[in-house]
C-alpha positions as CSV (number, residue, x, y, z in Angstrom):
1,X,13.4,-11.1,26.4
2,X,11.0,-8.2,27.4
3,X,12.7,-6.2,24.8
4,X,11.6,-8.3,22.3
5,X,8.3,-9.1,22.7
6,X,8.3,-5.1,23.2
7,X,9.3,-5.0,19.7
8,X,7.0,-7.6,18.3
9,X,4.4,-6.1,19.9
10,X,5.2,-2.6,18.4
11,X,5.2,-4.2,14.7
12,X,2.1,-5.9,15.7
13,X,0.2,-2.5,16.9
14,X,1.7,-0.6,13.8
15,X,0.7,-3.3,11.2
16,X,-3.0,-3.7,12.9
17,X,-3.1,0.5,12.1
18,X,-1.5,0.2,8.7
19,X,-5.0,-2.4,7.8
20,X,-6.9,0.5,8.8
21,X,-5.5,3.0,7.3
22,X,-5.6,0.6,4.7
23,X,-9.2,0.3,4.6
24,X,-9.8,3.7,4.9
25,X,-7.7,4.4,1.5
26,X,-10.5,1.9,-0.3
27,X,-13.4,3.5,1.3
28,X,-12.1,7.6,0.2
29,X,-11.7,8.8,-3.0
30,X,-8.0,9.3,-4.4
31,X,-9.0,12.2,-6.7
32,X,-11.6,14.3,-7.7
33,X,-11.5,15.4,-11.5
34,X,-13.9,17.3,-13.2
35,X,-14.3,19.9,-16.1
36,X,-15.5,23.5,-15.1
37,X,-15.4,27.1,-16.5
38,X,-14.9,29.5,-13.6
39,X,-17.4,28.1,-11.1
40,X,-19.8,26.5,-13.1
41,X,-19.1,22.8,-13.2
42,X,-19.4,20.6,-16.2
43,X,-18.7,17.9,-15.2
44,X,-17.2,16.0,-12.4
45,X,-15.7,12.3,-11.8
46,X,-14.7,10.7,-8.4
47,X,-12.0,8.2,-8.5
48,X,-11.3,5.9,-5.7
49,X,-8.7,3.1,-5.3
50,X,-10.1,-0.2,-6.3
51,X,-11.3,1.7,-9.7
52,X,-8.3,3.5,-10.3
53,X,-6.8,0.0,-12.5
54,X,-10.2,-0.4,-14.1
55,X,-9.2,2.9,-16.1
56,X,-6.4,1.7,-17.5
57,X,-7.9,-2.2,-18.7
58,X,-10.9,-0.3,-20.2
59,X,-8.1,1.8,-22.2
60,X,-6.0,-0.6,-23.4
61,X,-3.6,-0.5,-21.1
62,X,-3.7,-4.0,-19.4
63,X,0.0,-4.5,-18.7
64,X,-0.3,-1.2,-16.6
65,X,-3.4,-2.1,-14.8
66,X,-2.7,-5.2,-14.0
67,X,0.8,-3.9,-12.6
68,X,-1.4,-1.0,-9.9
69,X,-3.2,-4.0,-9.3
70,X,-0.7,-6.1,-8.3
71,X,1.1,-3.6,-6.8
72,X,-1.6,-1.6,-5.0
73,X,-4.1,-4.5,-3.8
74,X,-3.0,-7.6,-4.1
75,X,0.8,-7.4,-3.3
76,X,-0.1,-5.4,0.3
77,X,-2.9,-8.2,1.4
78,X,0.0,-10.6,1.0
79,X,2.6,-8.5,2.9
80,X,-0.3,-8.1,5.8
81,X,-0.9,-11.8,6.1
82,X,2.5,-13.3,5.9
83,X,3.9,-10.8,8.6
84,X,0.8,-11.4,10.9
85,X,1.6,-14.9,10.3
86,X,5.1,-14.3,11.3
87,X,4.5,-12.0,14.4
88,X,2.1,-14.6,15.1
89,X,4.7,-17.0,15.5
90,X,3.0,-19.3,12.7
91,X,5.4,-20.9,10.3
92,X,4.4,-21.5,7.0
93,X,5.7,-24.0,5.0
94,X,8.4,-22.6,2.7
95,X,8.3,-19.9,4.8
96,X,11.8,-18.6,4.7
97,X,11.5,-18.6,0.6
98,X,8.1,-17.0,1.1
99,X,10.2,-14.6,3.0
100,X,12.9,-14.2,0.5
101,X,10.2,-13.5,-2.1
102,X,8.4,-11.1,-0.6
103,X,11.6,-9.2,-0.3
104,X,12.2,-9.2,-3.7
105,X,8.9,-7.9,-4.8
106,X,9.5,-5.5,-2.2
107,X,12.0,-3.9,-3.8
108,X,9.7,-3.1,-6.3
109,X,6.7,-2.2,-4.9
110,X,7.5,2.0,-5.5
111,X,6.8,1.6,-8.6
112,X,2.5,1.9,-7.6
113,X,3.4,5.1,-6.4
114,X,5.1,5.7,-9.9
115,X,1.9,4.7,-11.7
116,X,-0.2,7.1,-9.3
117,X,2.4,9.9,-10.0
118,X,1.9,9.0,-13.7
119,X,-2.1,8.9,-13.1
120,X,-1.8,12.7,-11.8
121,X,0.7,13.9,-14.0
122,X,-1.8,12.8,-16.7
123,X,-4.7,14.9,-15.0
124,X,-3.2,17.5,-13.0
125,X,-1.5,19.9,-15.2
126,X,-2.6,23.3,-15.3
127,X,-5.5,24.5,-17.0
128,X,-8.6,26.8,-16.3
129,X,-10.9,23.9,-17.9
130,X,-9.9,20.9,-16.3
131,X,-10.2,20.6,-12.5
132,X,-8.8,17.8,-10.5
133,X,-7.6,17.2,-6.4
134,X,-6.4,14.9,-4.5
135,X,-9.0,13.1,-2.2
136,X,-8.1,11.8,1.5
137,X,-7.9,8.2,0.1
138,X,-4.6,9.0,-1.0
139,X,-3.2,10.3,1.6
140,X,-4.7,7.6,3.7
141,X,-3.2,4.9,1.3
142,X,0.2,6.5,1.4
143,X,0.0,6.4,5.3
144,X,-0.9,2.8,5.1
145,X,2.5,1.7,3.2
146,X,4.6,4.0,5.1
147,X,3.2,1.9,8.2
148,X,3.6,-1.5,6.5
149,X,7.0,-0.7,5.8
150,X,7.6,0.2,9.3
151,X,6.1,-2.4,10.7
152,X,8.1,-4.8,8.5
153,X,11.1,-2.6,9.5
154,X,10.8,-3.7,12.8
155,X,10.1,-7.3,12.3
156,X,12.8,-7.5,10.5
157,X,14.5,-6.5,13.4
158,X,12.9,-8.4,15.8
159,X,12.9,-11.7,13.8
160,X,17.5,-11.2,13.6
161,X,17.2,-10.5,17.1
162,X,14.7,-13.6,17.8
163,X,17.3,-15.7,15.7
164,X,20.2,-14.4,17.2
165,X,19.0,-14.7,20.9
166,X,20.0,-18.2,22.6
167,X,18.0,-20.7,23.1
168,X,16.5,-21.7,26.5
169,X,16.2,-25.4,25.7
């Protein structure tokens, strides 16, 4: 029994970290781009997280935005709050296909760090005119999902073992 709540515990500590890291990945800039001869700068361009998508809608490119959106923002919050709910020991109704759902979309949810591969491809290649580096923001987002998916590791783990433990009833 103490094993267990040691492990829920653990998921609860890591996901709590993950939010602020999180956070933190809003708050920072993921890249700094700018164009420069030598060291005189032309011009220069910080771009954070929650403006990153805005880029691509005011391109054209709304079935990409709205995919780093999804992917990025909104798919996380909902990962946070259903496994606080579940390490919470709150059952939500439909909570198993919530579950099941989540998993799914899980699956997919490398393909934001596609798009922000894409993103830098498009404005890191190598040129004497145009500057660009990565900000902390993205290495503060990319700590955040490696901790949600840990933390969702080990409630995994914890939820078989909390199903598979017997009863005291």
């Amino acid at each position: 029994m103490k094993k267990l709540s040691q492990k829920r515990t653990i998921a609860l500590i890591i996901l709590c970290v993950s939010v602020a890291f999180f956070i933190m990945g809003f708050m920072y800039p993921l890249l700094h781009t700018g164009i420069a001869i030598g060291s005189l700068t032309l011009e220069s361009e910080t771009i954070y997280l929650q403006t990153s998508f805005r880029y691509f809608f005011k391109s054209g490119e709304v079935f990409i935005g709205l995919l780093l959106l999804f992917f990025t923002i909104i798919f996380p919050i909902i990962k946070y709050i259903f496994l606080f709910t579940t390490l919470s020991g709150i059952q939500l109704p439909r909570h198993q296909a919530i579950s099941t759902i989540l998993e799914i979309i899980n699956k997919w949810a490398m393909l934001d760090v596609f798009v922000v591969a894409v993103i830098m491809l498009n404005l890191k290649f190598d040129s004497d005119v145009i500057i660009s580096e990565m900000g902390r923001g993205t290495n503060l987002f990319a700590i955040s999902i490696l901790l949600l998916m840990t933390s969702s590791f080990i409630a995994g783990k914890y939820l078989k073992q909390k199903l598979e433990e017997p009863s005291l009833s």
